[in-house]
Steps between C-alpha positions, in 0.01 A plus 500: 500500500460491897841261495696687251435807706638336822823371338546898387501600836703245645744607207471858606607411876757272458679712221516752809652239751716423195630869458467546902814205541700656276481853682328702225249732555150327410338640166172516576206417275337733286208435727627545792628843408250659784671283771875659488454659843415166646698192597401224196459211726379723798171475631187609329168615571253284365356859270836534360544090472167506264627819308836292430304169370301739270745656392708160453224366226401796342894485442543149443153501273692779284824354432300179392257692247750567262614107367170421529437784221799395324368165493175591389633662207726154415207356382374416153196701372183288477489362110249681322216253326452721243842637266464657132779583279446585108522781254208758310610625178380649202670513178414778177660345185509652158574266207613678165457228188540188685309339257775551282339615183451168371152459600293375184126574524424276221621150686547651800879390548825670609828468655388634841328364821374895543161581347477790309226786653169456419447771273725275268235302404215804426453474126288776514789735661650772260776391289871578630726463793325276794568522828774319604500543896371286817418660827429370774451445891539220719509373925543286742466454820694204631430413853740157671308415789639294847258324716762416802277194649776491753885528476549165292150475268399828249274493247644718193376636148483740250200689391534762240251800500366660114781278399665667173125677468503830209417797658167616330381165370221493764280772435171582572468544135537058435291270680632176398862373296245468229530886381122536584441888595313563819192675390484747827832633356483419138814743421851401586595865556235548808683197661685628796494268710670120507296185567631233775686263253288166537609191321279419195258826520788748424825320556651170367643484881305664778677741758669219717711250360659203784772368338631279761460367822672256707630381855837474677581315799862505674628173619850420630566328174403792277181679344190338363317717208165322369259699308508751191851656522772686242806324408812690409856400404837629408433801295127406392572371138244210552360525829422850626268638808471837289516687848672782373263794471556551154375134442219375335448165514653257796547073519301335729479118576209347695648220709760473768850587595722461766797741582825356722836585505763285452897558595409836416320465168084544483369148360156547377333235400094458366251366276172663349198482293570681182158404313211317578305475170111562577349561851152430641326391803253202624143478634409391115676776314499396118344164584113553633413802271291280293292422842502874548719495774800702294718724730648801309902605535355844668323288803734521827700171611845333462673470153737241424682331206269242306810329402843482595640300171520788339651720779860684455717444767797626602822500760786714541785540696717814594851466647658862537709691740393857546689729736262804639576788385627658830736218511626559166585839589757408736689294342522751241619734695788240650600467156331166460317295189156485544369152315131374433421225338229277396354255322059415415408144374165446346257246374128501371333246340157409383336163383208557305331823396130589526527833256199630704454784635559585875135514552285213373183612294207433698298311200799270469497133581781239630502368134587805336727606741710161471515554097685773546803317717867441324754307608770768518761355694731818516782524740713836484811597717648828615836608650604835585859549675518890597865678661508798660870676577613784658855645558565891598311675233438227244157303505442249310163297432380236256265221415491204234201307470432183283157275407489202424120285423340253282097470421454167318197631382412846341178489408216814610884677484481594140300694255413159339325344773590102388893610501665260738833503456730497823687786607837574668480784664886661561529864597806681661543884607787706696502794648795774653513758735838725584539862643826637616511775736749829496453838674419373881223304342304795290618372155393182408570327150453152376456260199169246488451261282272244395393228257153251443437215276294549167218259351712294256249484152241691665459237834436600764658236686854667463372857593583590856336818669665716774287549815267824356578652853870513424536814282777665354374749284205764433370385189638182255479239746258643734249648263564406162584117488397446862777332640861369425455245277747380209696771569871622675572848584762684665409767739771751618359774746653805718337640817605789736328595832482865483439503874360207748173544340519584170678290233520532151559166253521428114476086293579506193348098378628365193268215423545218220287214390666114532317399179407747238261292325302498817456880472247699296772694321739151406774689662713484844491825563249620761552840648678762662346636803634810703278519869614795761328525845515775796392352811400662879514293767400602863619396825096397591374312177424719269622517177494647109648384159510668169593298253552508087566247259579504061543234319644474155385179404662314187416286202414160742180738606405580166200371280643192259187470358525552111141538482515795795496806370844713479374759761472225757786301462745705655510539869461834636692656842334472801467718816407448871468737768398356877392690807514278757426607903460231790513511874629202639423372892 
């Protein structure tokens, strides 16, 4: 500091000499303001020479302070260790004969994946109209937590909090999933009060779920993942993270990845353990019981696989380009085409097949275990190629997906348990996206479309299954039949934002079967299903959907059964109404 101060002052004084030469009056320093009266290089007493160095670097200390501020202020806050992002939400749903009508007591079949409400099955109930609604409650709190280990190593994961749990099916009233009354409150109308959820007491799940957890660590050749971590692609058709808050469900593969980038395109290559067969652990488990030595699956230690022949394993690889969205923008707005691209290659395969449980049975023995061991020898093969295109007010999205296998042999796969036959396995679905925007961006309309392979003479093998998490309607395919399966539909849809937070939207989802003799009606047509939604979005997170769906379903829902009684052949309308709030951080 002592030097920098020095060269100011030499600057000062020969910036006067400087002005002094030319014959110009001498602008004195802001300092020296005091000092007009007195000749600048005249003599000084030595009180008024120590006033003038004060002066000088309380001056000099001044001008200084303010870069170093600026400075201060250039610098990057300290990472936090800690960062959580996720969603809480809580959905009301009413369901108006989604069992379709076609519920028979008497076998128990229908045409409907929707059960029918309880008092359905009350022989003793009066005669006459039964109720025909479902209500109900659900939440979730899903919490994405960071551990920042230091700018290039975090620890991330997912951990979901009364994950999908029914408001009111804790009570004090139950003490256990059995139905057993607690007999301090013996009366389910005095219960007014909800039990922590705990897994197997009152609760199939517990009240927190982890659902994955893994590590990243940057390297300047790319991103290492290893751990339990989701996998998504293209639109979601076959693999899908289900991070969308009105998800369910959500991929996850337990191995490792690694994430570069390559003349511009992400390359992701990786390998993982998609099923071990049954798990156990040493010091004598299942071999020293009969010398009393026995150690029980509850007992703490390390778990492992007790045989990797009849392991799954799998590898993929993921070549895409994927602009960021801010990017995208711009080169919309300089009139540009926005293209993404990309293409997933996958392969599994598995040698020989223990059909054993995850968890070994404690009283079982090596022998028994090994009796249970096929030679499967099935190989299966996946390709996805997704596009993405945008241009001024036209987006366009889509996905094709095909799988191909072979299991030489079948057997433990079938009904008949000695069935061995081999099977090819070939499966293909596609899926589109399109919106087109008019009015400055507040009316959107579009066309979607899709299509999945049905099980040729009732095999599976032919049947291919879009991604539950990748929904296009209220009720058929998300309800009713579960997913998109042997089936095309064509979805046309109209939305309007009212203002920047409210928007209005209707689908109208005309859905068809791909073989008729695969439905329960021995017809192709499915369904007509009208869904509207209002939605409020705010500016910090929060937001609120109202949503209602009908379907009109047609003769490929109804009962074929000539031994079905005529009341439940026919397939009645259905009705959905959602209420669905989340906050979002």
């Amino acid at each position: 500091m002592l030097s920098r101060n020095c060269l100011f002052v030499c600057f000062i004084f020969s910036s006067g000499a400087l002005f002094a030469e030319k014959g110009e009056d001498l602008p004195l320093p802001p300092f020296a303001s005091s000092l007009k009266e007195k000749p600048l290089f005249g003599k000084l007493s030595e009180d008024e020479m120590a006033v003038l160095k004060a002066t000088i670097k309380s001056e000099i200390l001044q001008e200084l302070k303010a870069p170093e501020q600026e400075w201060k202020q250039e610098v990057q806050p300290k990472l936090n260790f800690l960062a959580l992002d996720g969603y809480f939400r809580m959905r009301t749903e009413a369901f108006n004969h989604c069992d379709l009508g076609t519920y028979v007591l008497a076998d128990g079949s229908g045409t409907s994946g929707c059960p029918p409400p309880l008092s359905y099955f009350n022989e003793a109930a009066e005669p006459g109209p039964r109720l025909s609604w479902l209500l109900s409650a659900n939440m979730r709190l899903r919490v994405n937590p960071t551990l920042n280990v230091s700018e290039d190593i975090r620890i991330k994961g997912t951990v979901d909090v009364f994950d999908n749990l029914v408001l009111g099916s804790t009570p004090l009233y139950m003490t256990g999933i059995t139905n057993f009354p607690n007999p301090n409150m013996p009366w389910s109308i005095l219960a007014s009060t909800q039990n922590t959820p705990l897994v197997g007491i009152n609760n199939p799940y517990g009240s927190i779920n982890v659902k994955r957890l893994w590590g990243e660590v940057t390297t300047p050749a790319g991103e290492l993942r290893f751990g339990r971590m989701p996998i998504q692609f293209g639109l979601g058709l076959f693999y899908n993270a289900g991070n969308l808050d009105t998800n369910d469900q959500g991929d996850n593969v337990d191995g490792v990845m690694f994430a570069t980038r390559v003349f511009g395109h992400y390359l992701i290559p990786g390998v993982s353990m998609s099923y071990t067969g049954a798990i156990g652990k040493g010091r004598g488990y299942n071999f020293l019981h009969k010398a009393g030595k026995m150690l029980f699956n509850s007992e703490p230690g390390q778990r492992y696989d007790l045989d990797p022949a009849d392991n799954v394993y799998s590898a993929f690889l993921m070549f895409s380009k994927k602009d960021k969205e801010i990017d995208a923008k711009v080169l919309l707005n300089e009139g540009k085409v926005v293209l993404n691209y990309g293409v997933l290659g996958s392969y599994r395969f598995q040698l020989q097949d223990s059909m054993h449980s995850k968890q070994v049975d404690v009283l079982g023995t090596l022998n028994e275990y090994e009796k249970k061991m096929v030679a499967r020898n099935a190989h299966l093969g996946v390709l996805s190629f997704w596009g993405d295109i945008r241009f001024h007010k036209l987006h366009l999205e889509a996905e094709a997906v095909g799988v191909l296998g072979h299991i030489a042999d079948s057997q433990g796969l079938w009904v008949d348990s000695e069935h061995k036959v081999p099977i090819w396995i070939i499966q293909g679905g596609v899926a589109l996206r399109s919106k087109y925007a008019f009015l400055k961006d507040r009316l959107e309309i579009g066309l979607d479309a899709g299509w999945a392979s049905g099980g040729s003479g009732g095999e599976p093998n032919t049947e291919f299954r879009f991604n539950p998490d990748y929904r296009i309607d209220m009720l058929l395919f998300n309800q009713i039949l579960g997913t998109i399966s042997n089936a095309y539909y064509l979805r046309p849809h109209i939305g309007y934002f009212l203002t920047d937070n409210f928007s209005i939207r209707a689908d109208v989802i005309s859905s068809f079967a791909g073989l008729a003799a695969e439905t329960s009606g021995k017809s192709n047509l499915l369904g007509l299903e009208i869904d509207g939604s209002l939605v409020y979005q705010s500016e910090e997170g929060f937001h609120v959907m109202l949503q209602y769906g009908f379907l009109f379903p047609f003769a490929g829902l109804n009962h074929d059964d000539k031994m079905v009684d005529e009341k439940f052949k026919t397939a009645s309308t259905a009705s959905a109404l959602r209420l669905f709030a989340g906050i979002s951080f």
